[in-house]
TORMAR-407980 format. One line per 8 residues: their letters; for each residue x, y, z of C-alpha. Coordinates in steps of 0.25 Angstrom, whole numbers, plus 5000, padded with zeros to 4 digits. Layout:
% residues N
a) X:Y:Z  ...
% end
This chain:
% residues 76
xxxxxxxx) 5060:4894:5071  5058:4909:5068  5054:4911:5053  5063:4920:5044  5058:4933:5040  5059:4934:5025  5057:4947:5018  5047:4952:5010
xxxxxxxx) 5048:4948:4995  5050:4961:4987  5038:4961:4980  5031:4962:4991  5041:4975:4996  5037:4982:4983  5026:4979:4983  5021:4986:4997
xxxxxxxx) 5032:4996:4994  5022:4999:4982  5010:4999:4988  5016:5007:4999  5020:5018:4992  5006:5018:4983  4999:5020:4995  5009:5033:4999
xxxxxxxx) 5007:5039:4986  4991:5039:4987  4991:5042:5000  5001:5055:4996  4991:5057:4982  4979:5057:4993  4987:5069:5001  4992:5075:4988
xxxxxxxx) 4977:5076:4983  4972:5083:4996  4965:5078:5009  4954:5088:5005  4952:5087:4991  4946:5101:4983  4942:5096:4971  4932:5082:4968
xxxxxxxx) 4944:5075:4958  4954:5078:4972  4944:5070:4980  4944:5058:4968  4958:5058:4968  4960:5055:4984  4948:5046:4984  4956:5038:4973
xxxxxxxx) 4968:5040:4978  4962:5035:4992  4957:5022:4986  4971:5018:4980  4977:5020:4991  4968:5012:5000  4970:5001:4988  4984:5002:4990
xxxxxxxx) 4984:5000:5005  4975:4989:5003  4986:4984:4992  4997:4985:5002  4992:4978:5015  4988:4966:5005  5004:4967:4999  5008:4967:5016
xxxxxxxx) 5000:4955:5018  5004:4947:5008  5020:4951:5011  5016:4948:5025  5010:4934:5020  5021:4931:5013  5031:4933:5022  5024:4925:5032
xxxx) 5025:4913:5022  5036:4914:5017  5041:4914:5032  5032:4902:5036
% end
């Protein structure tokens, strides 16, 4: 017998939906700032942003998995 798909829980749709679009807005603050930055405080501020963004990323496959976990038991 083939298991029913369920959907994901909506906390779990907002919340990658979040993440998702925290991760596009560094990634738009990093080209806003400039790939060749002129001044030092221009270099912080990609580095920082940079570091978020790799946060966020990290944030985001940990919320996929955990959707991903949870739909499998809850289809189990």
């Amino acid at each position: 017998m083939a298991a029913r798909k369920r959907p994901l829980p909506a906390r779990f749709k907002i919340q990658i939906s979040s993440l998702e679009a925290d991760v596009a807005f560094c990634n738009a603050l990093i080209t806003f700032a400039g790939q060749i930055p002129g001044t030092v405080y221009q270099r912080a501020e990609i580095r920082v942003y940079r570091t978020l963004e790799q946060e966020l990323q990290q944030r985001l496959e940990a919320a996929r998995r955990e959707a991903r976990e949870r739909v499998e038991k809850l289809s189990a």
